[in-house]
N, C-alpha and C positions, 0 to 999 in steps of 0.2 A: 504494500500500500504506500504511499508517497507523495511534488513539487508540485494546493488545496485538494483534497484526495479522495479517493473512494475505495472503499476494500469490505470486505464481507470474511466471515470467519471461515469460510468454503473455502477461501485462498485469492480472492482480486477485492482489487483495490483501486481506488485511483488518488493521486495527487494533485495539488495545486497549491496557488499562493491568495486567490483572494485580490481584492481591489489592493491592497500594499504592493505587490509586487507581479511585474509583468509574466513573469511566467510561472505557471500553473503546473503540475505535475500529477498525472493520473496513474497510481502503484496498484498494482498485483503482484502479493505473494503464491505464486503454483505450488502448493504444498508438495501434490500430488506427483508433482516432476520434479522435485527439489530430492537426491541422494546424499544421505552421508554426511545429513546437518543435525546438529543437535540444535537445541533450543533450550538457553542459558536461565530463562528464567519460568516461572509456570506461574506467575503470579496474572499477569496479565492472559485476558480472553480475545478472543476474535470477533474485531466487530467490523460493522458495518457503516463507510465514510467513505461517500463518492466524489468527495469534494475536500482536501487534505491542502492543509495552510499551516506557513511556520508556526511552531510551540504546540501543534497537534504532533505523536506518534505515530510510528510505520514501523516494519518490521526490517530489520536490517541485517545482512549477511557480514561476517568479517572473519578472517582469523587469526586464530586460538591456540597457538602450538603447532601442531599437526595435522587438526580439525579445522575444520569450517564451521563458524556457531550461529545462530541467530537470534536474536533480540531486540524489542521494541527501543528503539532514538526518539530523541523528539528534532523535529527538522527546525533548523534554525540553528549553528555551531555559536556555543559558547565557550571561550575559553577558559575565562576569567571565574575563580570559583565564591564561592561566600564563605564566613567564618560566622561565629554565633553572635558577636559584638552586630555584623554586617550580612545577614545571612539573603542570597541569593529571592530575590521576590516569586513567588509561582505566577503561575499562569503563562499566557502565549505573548504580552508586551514585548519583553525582553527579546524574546527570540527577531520580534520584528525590529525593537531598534537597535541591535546589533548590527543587520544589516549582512549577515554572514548564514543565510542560508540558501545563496550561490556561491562558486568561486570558479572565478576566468581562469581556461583552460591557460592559456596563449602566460598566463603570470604566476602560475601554479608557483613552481619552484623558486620565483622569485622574494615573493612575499615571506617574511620570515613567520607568522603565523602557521602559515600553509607547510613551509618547508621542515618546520620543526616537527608536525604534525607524520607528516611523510618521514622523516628521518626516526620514527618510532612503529614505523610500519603500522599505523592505522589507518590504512583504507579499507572501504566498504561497497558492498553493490547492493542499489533497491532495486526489484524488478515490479513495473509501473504497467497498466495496462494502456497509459498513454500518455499525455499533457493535453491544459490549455494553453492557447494564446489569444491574445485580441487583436484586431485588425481595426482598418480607421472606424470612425463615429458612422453608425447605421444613418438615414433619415431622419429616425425618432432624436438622433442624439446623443446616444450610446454604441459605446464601441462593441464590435459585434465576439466573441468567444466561437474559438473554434477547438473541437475534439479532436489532436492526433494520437493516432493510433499503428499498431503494425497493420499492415494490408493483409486481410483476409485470408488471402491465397499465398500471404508467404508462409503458413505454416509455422511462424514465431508467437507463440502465446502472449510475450510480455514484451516494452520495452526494457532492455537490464541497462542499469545508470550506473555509470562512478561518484565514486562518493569521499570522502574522510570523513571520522569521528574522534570526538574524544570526551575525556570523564572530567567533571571536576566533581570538589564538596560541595554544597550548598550553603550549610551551616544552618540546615533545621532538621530537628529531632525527626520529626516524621515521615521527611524523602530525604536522607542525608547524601544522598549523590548523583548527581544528574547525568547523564551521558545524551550527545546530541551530535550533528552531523550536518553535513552541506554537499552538496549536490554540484559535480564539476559541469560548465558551460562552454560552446564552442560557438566559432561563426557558424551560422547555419551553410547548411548544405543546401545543394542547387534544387532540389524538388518542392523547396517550403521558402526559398528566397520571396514569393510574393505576400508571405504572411510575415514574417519577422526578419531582422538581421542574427538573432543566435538562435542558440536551441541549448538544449543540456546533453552532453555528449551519449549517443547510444549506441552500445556493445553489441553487434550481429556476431563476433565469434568467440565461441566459449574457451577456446586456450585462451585468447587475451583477457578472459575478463576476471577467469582461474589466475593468470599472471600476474595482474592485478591484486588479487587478495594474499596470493602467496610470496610474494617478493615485488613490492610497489619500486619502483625506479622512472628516473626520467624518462628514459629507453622506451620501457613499458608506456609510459602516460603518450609519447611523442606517438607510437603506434596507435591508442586509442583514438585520440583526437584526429589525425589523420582519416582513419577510418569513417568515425564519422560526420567529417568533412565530406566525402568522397561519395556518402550514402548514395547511390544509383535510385533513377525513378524507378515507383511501383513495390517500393521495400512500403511506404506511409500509406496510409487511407487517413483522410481529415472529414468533417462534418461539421457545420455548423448547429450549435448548441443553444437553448437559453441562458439570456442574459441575467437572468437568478442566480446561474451559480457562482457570477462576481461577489456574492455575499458569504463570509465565511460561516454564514450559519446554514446556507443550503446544500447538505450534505446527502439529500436522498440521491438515488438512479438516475432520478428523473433530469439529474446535469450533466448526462451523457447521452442522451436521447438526440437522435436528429430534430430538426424544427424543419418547417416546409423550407422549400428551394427557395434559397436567397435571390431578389430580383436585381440585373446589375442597371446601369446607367442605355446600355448596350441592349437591354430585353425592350427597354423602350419606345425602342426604335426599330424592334423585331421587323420583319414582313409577315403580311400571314403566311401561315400554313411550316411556319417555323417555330423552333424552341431552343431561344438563348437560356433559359434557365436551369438544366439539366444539373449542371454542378453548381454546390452550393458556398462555392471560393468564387473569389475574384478571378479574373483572366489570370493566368500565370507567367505570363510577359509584364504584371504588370510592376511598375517599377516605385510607386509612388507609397508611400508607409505616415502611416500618421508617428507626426512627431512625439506622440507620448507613447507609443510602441516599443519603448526601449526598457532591457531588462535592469532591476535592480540589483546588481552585484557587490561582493562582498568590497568592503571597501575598509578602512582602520584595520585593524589589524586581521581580521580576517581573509583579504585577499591577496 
């Protein structure tokens, strides 16, 4: 489950971020196809959030010695822990103004946050059943959300993300330790160039993503991102969505459902006996992005 989310205890999920932050992230955990993971904690249940925003939890892949474990994060990375004089506040604020539940692919190893982070080998993978994004202001005035997804007939169940995490204290008696995590970003790739400029990096081959977990290195991240830089059309299927699920409280299904065929500028002016409306994206040539389109990335010390 995972970057305002949706997931169910069956095993999917989806992510996102909510009006705070431009991209969205929709997680699925596949239990069912998941080998040779334990699961660290039994405290928490599997629930159901189809709409996942920082300082909400996902379930997170990482490892463990030998093992690969998994265990619920909350998204949004904090570094910085609390003591009992100064004890870390609950809730999801914090996650948001941290500002650190993305991190630029392209500055990973630059950032000494990020780098410290890596040089203790914690990195992680969520696997997402998709992401949002929003494209310019509809007519009404509101920018429009759209569901990416793996395409149907690729036979990939989940998008699988790279990630870091890490643990601090809190300094309260009754969660005395928070663990959380952020989610790596890339220039987008050529088949979703007419919806956004990034995306969140996704992993089509499992040695990379196994390479990842098991020995994180530059080497390693420089092939991820590459990759999915390079994503080839017909890997995504996108749809558009309602404009409800910009709200972090609307967590049902119902914020992955298609909405009827978006009408473009071009259906307009259709002739009869034609149908510009079929796809519910913009032309794909087209080149114009509204300027609040841009992701919010980790920036102080997280990126």
């Amino acid at each position: 489950d995972a970057p305002s989310n949706s997931g169910h205890d069956s095993g999917s999920g989806t992510a996102g971020k909510g009006s705070a932050s431009k991209l969205d992230i929709t997680v699925t955990t596949n239990l069912n196809k998941v080998q040779n993971v334990s699961q660290t904690s039994e405290k928490y249940e599997w629930k159901d959030n189809f709409n996942l925003s920082p300082g909400m939890d996902a379930m997170v892949f990482f490892q463990d010695g030998d093992s690969i474990k998994m265990d619920r994060k909350v998204w949004g990375l904090i570094t910085r822990g609390g003591s009992k004089r100064a004890p870390l506040e609950s809730g999801m604020n914090q996650h948001f103004q941290a500002l650190m539940f993305n991190a630029r692919s392209d500055t990973l190893y630059e950032k000494g946050t990020f780098s410290r982070i890596l040089s203790r080998g914690r990195s992680c993978l969520i696997a997402f059943d998709g992401f949002f994004e929003w494209t310019a202001p509809t007519m009404k005035g509101k920018k429009q959300p759209y569901f990416v997804h793996p395409k149907h007939d690729v036979d990939i169940p989940y998008l699988l993300m790279p990630g870091l995490w890490t643990s601090v204290p809190t300094g309260r008696e009754d969660d005395p330790v928070l663990d959380t995590f952020t989610i790596i970003t890339t220039e987008v790739c050529k088949p979703l160039e007419w919806l956004h400029s990034r995306m969140p990096v996704c992993i089509w081959d499992d040695d990379l993503a196994k390479a990842w977990l098991e020995r994180p290195s530059e080497m390693i991240h420089r092939k991820l991102e590459a990759e999915a830089k390079e994503t080839i059309e017909g890997m995504f299927g996108w749809h558009a969505v309602t404009t409800d699920m910009s709200s972090t409280k609307f967590r049902s299904s119902d914020a992955l459902k298609p909405i009827p065929k978006l009408k473009t500028v071009k259906s307009f002016f259709a002739t009869a006996g034609t149908d510009d409306t079929k796809d519910s994206s913009p032309q794909k040539d087209s080149t114009k992005r509204s300027s609040e389109n841009t992701l919010t990335e980790g920036k102080k010390p997280s990126a």
